[in-house]
C-alpha positions as CSV (number, residue, x, y, z in Angstrom):
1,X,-59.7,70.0,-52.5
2,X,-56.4,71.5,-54.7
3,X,-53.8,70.2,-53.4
4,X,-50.2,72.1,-54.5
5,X,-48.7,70.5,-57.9
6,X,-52.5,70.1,-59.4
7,X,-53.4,66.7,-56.9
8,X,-56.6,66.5,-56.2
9,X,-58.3,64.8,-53.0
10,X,-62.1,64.6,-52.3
11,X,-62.9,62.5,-49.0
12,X,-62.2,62.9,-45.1
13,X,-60.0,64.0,-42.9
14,X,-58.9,63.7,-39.2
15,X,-56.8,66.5,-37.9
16,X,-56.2,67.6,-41.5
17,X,-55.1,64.3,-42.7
18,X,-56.5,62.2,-45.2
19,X,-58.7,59.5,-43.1
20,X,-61.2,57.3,-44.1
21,X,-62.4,56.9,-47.3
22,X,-61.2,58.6,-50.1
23,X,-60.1,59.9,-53.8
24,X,-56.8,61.4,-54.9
25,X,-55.6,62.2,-58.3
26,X,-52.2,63.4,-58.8
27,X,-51.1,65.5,-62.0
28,X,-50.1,63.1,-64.0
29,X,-52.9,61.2,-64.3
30,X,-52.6,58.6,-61.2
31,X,-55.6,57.9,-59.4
32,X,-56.8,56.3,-55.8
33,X,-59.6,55.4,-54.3
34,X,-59.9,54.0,-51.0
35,X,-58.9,54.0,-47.5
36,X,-56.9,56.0,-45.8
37,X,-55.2,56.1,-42.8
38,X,-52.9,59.3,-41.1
39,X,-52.5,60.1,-45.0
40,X,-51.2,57.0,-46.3
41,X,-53.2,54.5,-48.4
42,X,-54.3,51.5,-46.3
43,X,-56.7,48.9,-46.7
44,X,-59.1,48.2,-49.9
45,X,-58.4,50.5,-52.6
46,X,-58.1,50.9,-56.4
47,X,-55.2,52.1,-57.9
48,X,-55.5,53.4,-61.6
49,X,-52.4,54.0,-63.5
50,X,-52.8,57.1,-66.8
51,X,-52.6,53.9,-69.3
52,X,-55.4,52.4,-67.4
53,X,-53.9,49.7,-65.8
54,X,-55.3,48.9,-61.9
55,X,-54.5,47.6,-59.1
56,X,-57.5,46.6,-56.9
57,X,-56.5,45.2,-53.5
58,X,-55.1,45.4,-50.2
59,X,-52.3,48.6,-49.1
60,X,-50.5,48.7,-46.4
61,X,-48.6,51.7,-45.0
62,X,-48.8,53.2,-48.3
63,X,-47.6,50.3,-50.4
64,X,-49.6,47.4,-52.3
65,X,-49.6,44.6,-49.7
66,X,-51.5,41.3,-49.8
67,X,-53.8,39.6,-52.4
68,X,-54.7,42.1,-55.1
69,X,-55.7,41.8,-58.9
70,X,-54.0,43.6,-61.3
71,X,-56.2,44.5,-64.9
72,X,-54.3,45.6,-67.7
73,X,-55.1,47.6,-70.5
74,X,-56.1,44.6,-72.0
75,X,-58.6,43.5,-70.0
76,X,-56.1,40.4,-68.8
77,X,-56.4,39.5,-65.2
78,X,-53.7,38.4,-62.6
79,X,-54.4,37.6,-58.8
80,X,-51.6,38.2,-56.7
81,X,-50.0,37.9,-53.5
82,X,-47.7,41.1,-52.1
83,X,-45.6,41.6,-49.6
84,X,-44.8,45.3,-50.2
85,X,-44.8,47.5,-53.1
């Protein structure tokens, strides 16, 4: 699905909101894959930034919450802890 802006989302819905499982790409080259809940990123998901940097982990509400790695360009690896991002 074309969302306005150029976004893309393919996964479920519930009530016309992203629910479930899912992946969104915005414009500019962000990505997500993952849960969703009432169109908000929650639970596992990966987060994949244009330079290629991640962010696999927990969200919560929206927002990077909880024990995640991030993986940069790299290749280095950090595990860390979030409260809200």
């Amino acid at each position: 699905l074309e969302l306005s802006g150029g976004d893309k989302y393919e996964g479920r819905f519930k009530k016309g909101i992203k629910n479930g499982y899912g992946k969104f790409t915005t414009n500019n080259g962000i990505k997500y894959e993952g849960k969703w809940k009432n169109g908000k990123m929650e639970g596992k998901g990966i987060l994949t930034l244009p330079d290629g940097e991640k962010f696999k982990g927990n969200f919560k509400d929206g927002k990077i919450f909880g024990k995640g790695d991030i993986v940069l360009q790299n290749g280095k690896k950090f595990d860390e802890q979030f409260q809200s991002i």
